[in-house]
C-alpha positions as CSV (number, residue, x, y, z in Angstrom):
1,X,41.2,53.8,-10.9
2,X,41.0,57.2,-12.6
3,X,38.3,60.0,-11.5
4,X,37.3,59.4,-14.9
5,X,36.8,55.6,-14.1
6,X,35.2,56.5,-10.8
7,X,32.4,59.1,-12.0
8,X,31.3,56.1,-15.0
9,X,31.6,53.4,-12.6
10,X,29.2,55.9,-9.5
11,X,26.7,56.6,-12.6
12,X,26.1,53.1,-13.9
13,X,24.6,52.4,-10.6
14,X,21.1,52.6,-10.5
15,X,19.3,55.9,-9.8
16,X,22.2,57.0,-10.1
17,X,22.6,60.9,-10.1
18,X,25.8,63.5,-9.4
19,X,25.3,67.3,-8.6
20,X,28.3,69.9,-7.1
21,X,27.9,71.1,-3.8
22,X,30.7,72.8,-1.5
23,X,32.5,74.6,-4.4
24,X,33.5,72.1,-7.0
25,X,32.9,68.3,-5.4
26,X,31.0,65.6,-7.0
27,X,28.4,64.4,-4.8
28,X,26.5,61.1,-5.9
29,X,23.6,59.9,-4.9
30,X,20.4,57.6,-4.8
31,X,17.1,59.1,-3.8
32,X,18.8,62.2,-2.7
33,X,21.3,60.6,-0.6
34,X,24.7,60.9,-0.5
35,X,26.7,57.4,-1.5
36,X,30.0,58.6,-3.0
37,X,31.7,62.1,-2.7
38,X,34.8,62.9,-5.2
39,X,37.1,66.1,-4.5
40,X,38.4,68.6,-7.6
41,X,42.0,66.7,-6.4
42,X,40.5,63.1,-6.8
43,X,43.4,62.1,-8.9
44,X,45.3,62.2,-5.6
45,X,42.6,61.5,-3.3
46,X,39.2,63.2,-2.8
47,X,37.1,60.3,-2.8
48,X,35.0,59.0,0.1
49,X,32.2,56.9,0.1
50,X,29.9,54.9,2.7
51,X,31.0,51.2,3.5
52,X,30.1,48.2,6.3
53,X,30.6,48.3,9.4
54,X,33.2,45.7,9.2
55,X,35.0,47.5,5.6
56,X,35.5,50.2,7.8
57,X,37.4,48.2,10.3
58,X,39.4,46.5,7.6
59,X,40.3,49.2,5.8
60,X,40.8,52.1,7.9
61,X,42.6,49.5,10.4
62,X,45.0,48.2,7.5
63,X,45.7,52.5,6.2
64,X,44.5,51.6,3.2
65,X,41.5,54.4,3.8
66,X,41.5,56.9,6.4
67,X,37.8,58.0,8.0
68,X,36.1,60.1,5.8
69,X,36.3,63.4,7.6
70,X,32.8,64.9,8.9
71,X,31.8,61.5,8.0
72,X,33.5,58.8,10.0
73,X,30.6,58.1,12.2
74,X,28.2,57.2,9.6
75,X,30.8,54.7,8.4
76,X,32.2,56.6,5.3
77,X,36.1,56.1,4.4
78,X,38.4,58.6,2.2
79,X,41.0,57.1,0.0
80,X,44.5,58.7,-0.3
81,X,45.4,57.8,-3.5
82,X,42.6,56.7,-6.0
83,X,45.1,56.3,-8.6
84,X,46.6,52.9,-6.7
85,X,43.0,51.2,-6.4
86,X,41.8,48.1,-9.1
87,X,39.2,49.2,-11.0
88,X,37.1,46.7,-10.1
89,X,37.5,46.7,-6.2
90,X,36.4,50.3,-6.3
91,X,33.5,49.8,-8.5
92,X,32.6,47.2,-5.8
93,X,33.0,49.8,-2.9
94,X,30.7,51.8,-4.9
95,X,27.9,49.3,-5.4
96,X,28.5,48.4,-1.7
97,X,27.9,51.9,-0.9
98,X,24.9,52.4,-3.5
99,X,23.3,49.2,-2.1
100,X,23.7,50.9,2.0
101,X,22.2,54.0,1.4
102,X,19.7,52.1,-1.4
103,X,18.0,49.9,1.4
104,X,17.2,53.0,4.0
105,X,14.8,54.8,1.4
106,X,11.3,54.4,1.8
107,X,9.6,51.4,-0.3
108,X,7.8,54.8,-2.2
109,X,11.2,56.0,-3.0
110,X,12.8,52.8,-4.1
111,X,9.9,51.9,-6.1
112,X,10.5,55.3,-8.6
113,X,13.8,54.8,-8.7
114,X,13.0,51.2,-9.7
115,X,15.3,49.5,-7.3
């Protein structure tokens, strides 16, 4: 998947929105909270987002993500190499991740957002 690839695929999501914060990364998020983070370098990596309890098992247990620095205890994973991901299994991490941090906002908040 490209960055390119990765911001589209983040922003189709609903309620979708991206801001930069900590120099130049692309936070997304829903309500105001954080689901996907892409680095200036995401080409070659850069990109964490949130994921199951059991995706984090899998995939930090197989080295095909490495805990998300900062992050690893709320269940976020960093990938390496973006570049060697299907579009489509990334874009399914990403609604995975939406869909996580979706469900803890208030019934208010999802309600606005229309979700």
């Amino acid at each position: 998947m490209s960055p390119e690839a990765f911001h589209a695929a983040a922003l189709a999501l609903p309620g979708a929105t991206m801001t930069v914060q900590w120099g130049d990364d692309q936070v997304y998020k829903v309500g105001d909270k954080m689901f996907a983070v892409m680095g200036p370098g995401a080409a070659q990596g850069g990109v964490s987002f949130k994921v199951s309890d059991v995706a984090f098992e899998v995939l930090t247990e197989t080295g095909r993500a490495i805990p998300a620095p900062y992050l690893a205890r709320a269940k976020w994973v960093k990938l390496d190499d973006l570049a060697s991901f299907d579009d489509a299994e990334v874009a399914d991490w990403l609604q995975t991740a939406h869909a996580l941090v979706a469900a803890k906002l208030t019934k208010k908040k999802r309600a606005e957002l229309g979700l």
